[in-house]
C-alpha positions in Angstrom: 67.2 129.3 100.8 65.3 131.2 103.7 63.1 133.6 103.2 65.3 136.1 105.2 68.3 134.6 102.4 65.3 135.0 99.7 64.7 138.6 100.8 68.5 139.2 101.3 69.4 138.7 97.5 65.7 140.7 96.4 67.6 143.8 98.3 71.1 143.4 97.1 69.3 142.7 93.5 67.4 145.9 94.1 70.6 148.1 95.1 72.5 146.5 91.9 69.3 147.7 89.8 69.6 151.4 91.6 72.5 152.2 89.9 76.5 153.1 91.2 77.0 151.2 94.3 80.1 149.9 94.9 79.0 147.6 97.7 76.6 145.3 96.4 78.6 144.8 93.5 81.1 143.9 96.0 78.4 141.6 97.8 77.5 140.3 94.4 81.1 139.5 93.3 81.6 137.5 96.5 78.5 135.4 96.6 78.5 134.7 93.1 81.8 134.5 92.1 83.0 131.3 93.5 79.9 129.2 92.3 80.6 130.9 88.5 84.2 129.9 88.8 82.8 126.4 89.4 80.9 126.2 86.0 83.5 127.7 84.4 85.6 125.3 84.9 83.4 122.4 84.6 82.4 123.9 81.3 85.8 124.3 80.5 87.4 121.0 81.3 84.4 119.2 79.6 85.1 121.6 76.1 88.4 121.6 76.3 90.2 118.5 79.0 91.4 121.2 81.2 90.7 124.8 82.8 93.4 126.8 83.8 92.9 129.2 86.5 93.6 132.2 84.2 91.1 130.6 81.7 88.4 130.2 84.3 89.0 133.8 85.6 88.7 135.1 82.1 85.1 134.0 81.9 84.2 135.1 85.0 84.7 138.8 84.7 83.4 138.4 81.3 80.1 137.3 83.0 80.4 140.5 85.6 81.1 142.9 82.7 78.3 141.5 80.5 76.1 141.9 83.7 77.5 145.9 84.5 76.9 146.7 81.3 73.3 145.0 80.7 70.5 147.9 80.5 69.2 149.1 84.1 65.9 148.3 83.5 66.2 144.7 84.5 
């Protein structure tokens, strides 16, 4: 990663941290998202011999709920 990519995600972190904003979270979802979904499904298929794409998604926005609802001060 850059440092301008380093201090990118400190700033996006930051506005997460800062409370209702609708566009990081949207920034957050869509950087993060597809690299969950990977490990999901690896995780998945190695548990289980396969990972359907509802299964995979499942996980996923359990990850991003646990994460919305985790106390602010982190």
């Amino acid at each position: 990663m850059t440092e301008d990519g380093a201090r990118d995600e400190i700033l996006l972190v930051r506005r997460l941290a800062a409370g209702d904003d609708p566009e990081a979270w949207t920034s957050f979802v869509d950087g993060y998202g597809p690299l969950l979904q990977g490990l999901a499904r690896r995780m998945l298929a190695r548990r289980t011999g396969h990972a359907s794409d509802s299964d995979v998604d499942e996980i996923v926005a359990e990850v991003f709920l646990a994460l919305l609802r985790r106390d602010r001060r982190y």
